[in-house]
C-alpha positions as CSV (number, residue, x, y, z in Angstrom):
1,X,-4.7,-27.2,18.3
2,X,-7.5,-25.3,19.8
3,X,-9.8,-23.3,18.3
4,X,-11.0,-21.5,21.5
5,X,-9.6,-18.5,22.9
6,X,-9.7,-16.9,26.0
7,X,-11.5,-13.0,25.6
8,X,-11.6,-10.5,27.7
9,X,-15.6,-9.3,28.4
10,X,-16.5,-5.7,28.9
11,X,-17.3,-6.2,32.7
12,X,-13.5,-6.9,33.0
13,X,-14.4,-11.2,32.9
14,X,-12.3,-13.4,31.0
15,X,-14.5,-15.6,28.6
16,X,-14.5,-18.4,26.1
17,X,-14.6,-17.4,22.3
18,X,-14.9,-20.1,19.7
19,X,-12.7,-19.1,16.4
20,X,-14.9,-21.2,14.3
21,X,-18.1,-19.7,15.6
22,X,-16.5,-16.6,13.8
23,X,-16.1,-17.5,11.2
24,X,-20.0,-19.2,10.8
25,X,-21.6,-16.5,11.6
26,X,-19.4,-14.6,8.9
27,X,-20.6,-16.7,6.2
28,X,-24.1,-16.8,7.9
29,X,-26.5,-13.5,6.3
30,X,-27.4,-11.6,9.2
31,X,-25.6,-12.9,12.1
32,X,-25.5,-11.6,15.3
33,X,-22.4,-9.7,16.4
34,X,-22.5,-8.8,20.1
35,X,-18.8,-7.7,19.7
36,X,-18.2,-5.1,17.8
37,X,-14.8,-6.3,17.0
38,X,-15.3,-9.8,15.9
39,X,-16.8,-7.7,13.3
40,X,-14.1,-5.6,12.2
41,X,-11.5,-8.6,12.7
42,X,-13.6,-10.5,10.0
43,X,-13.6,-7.6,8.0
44,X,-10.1,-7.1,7.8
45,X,-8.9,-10.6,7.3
46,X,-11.4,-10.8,4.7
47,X,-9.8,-7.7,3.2
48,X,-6.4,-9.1,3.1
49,X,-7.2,-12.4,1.6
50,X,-8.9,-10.4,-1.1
51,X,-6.1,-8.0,-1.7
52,X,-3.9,-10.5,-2.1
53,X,-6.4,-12.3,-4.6
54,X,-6.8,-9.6,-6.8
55,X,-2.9,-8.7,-6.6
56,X,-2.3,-12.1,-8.2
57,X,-5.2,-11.7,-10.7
58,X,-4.2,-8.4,-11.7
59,X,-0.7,-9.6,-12.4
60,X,-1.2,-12.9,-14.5
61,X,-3.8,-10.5,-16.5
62,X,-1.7,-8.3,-17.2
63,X,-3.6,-5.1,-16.1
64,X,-1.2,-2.2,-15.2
65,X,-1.1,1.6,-14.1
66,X,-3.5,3.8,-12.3
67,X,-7.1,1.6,-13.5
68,X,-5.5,-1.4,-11.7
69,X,-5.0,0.9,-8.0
70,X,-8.7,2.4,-9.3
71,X,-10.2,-1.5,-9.6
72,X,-9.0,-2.5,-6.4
73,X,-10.1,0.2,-4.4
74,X,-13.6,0.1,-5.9
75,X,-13.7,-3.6,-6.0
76,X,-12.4,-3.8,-1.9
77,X,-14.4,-0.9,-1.0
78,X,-17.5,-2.0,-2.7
79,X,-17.2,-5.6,-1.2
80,X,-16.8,-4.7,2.5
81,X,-19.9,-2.1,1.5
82,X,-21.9,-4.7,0.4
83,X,-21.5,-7.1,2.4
84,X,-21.1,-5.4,5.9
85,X,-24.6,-3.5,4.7
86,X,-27.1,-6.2,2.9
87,X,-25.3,-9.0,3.9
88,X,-24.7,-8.7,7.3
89,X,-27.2,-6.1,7.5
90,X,-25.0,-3.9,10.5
91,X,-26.1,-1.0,11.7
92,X,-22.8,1.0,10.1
93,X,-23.4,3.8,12.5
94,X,-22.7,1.9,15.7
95,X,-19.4,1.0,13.8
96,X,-18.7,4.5,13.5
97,X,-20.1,5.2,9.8
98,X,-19.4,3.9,6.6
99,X,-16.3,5.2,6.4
100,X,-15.3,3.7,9.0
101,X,-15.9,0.6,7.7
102,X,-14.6,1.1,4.6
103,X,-10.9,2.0,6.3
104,X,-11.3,-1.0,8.3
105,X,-7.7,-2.7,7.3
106,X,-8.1,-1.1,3.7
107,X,-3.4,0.0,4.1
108,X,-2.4,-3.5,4.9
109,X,-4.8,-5.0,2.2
110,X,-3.7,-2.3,0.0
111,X,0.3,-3.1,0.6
112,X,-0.4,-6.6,0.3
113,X,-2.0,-6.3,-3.4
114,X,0.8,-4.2,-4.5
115,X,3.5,-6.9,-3.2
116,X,1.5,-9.4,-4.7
117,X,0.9,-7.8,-8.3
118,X,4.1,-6.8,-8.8
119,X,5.6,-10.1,-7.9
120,X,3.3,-12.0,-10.3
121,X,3.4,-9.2,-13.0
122,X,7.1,-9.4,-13.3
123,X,7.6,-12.9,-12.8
124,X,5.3,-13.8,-15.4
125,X,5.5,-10.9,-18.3
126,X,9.3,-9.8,-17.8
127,X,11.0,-9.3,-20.8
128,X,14.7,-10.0,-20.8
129,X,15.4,-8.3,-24.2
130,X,14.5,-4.9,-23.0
131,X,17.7,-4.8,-20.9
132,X,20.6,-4.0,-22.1
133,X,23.9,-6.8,-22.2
C-alpha cells in the first residue's frame, strides 16, 4: 500500500504528498505547515482518536452526567489549545482564530465519545436486578 497521495497545489498542479511526512511533522514541535489543511486534518484525526479514548475511559471509570460532557470538552479543547499553540507554535490567526481551531472536528469527536461511553458504561456496570421480570 502506498503511503503517497496525489494533492492538488494552489497553482491548480497536482503534486506528491507523503502521509507519513504528516504525520512526523505532527509529532515533530514546531513543524512547518505550508498547507494549512494538513494542519486541520491532523487536528481532527487527533481529536477523534482522543474522543474515542476518553469515551472508553470515562465508561470503565464510571464517571457519569453533566462533569463527564464538562471533562471532555475541557480536556479536548485544552489539548488542541495546547498543542496547536506551544507545541506547534501556529500562528492561530492565519487559521482563522482560536476558535476556529478549537471547532476544528470537535461534533464528530464529540458523537464518537458519547457512542463510545455509553457502550463501555453499560456493558461493564449494567445491573440486571434493576429491571423488572
Amino acid at each position: 500500500m502506498s503511503t503517497r497521495t496525489n494533492t492538488i497545489e494552489r497553482n491548480g498542479n497536482v503534486g506528491q504528498s507523503s502521509t507519513n511526512s504528516i504525520w512526523k511533522r505532527a509529532i515533530t514541535p514546531k513543524a512547518e505547515w505550508p498547507d494549512k489543511d494538513e494542519f486541520l486534518d491532523v487536528v481532527y484525526w487527533a481529536r477523534q482518536v482522543l474522543g474515542i479514548f476518553l469515551g472508553i475511559i470515562w465508561g470503565v471509570v464510571p464517571l457519569k452526567g453533566f462533569i463527564g460532557l464538562l471533562l471532555f470538552a475541557g480536556i479536548s479543547c485544552g489539548i488542541v489549545y495546547i498543542y496547536s499553540l506551544s507545541f506547534q507554535s501556529i500562528d492561530e490567526e492565519a487559521y482563522g482564530g482560536a476558535w476556529e481551531l478549537m471547532k476544528e472536528g470537535f461534533m464528530t469527536s464529540f458523537a464518537g465519545f458519547l457512542v463510545t461511553w455509553i457502550i463501555f458504561y453499560s456493558g461493564l456496570h449494567f445491573d440486571s436486578s434493576l429491571h423488572l421480570k
